[in-house]
N, C-alpha and C positions, 0 to 999 in steps of 0.2 A: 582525450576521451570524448565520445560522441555523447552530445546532451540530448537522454530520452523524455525530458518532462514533456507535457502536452504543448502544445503551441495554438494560441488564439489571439489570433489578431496581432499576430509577431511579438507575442507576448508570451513566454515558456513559464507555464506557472506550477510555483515548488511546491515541494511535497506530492507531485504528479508523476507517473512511469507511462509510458506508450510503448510499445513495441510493435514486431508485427502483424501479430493476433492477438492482443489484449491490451486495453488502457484503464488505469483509474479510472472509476464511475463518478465523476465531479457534481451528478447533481444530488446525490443521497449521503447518508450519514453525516457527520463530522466533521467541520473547520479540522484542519489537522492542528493550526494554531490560532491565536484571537487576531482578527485585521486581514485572515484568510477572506475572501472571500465566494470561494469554489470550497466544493466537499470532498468527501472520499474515504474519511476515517470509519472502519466500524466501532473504535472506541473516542469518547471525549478528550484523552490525553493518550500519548504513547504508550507503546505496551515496555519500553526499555526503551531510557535514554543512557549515553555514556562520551564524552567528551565531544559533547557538538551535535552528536549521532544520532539517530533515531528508529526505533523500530516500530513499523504499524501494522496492524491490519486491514486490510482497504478492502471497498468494493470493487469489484472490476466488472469489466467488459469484455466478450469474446466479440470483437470486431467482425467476425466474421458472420456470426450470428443473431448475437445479440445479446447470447445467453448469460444470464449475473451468476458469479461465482465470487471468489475472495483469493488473495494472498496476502501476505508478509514479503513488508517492504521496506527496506534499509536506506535511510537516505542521509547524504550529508548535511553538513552544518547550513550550506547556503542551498540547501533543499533538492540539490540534484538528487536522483538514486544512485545509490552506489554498486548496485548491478543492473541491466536493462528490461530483466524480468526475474520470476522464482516461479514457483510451483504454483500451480493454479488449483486450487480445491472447492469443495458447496460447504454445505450446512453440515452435514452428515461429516465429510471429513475434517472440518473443525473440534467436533465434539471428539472423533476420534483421537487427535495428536492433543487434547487437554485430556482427555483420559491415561494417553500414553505417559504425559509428562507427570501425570499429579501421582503416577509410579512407579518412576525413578527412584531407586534408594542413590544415596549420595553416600555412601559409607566410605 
């Protein structure tokens, strides 16, 4: 599997995603964890961990532009992503899929 974290100074650093038109925003929000020393979380801890795994919400970048947006990003234990990108949304469709969710019946 191709490793997409960031790469600086031949240094691939976890909890990072790159692809071809979008990377983690490294210099805003959130240590994803303590001794991190790049950002990218938009919350101070994971939105769901489960055996090693992690799910975040990150800043992102449209490489292409510039423009800041956000995704949800799954990475392993030793910090790779576990897909090389996800859906890319703003502010507006955040609020949208927490309103979606918090109307879920589970019945």
């Amino acid at each position: 599997m191709k490793d997409h974290r960031i790469v600086i100074n031949n240094n691939s650093l976890d909890n990072t995603c790159e692809n071809r038109f979008f990377k983690t925003d490294i210099s805003i929000g959130y240590e994803h964890y303590p001794g991190q020393v790049h950002k990218g979380s938009v919350t101070k801890h994971p939105l769901y961990e489960y055996d090693g795994q992690a799910l975040f919400l990150e800043h992102v970048i449209d490489i292409r532009n510039g423009n800041k947006c956000f995704w949800f990003m799954w990475y392993h234990e030793n910090g790779m992503p576990k897909l090389p990108g996800s859906g890319v949304i703003d502010k507006d469709d955040i609020v949208t899929v927490i309103n979606s969710i918090s109307k879920i019946d589970f019945e």
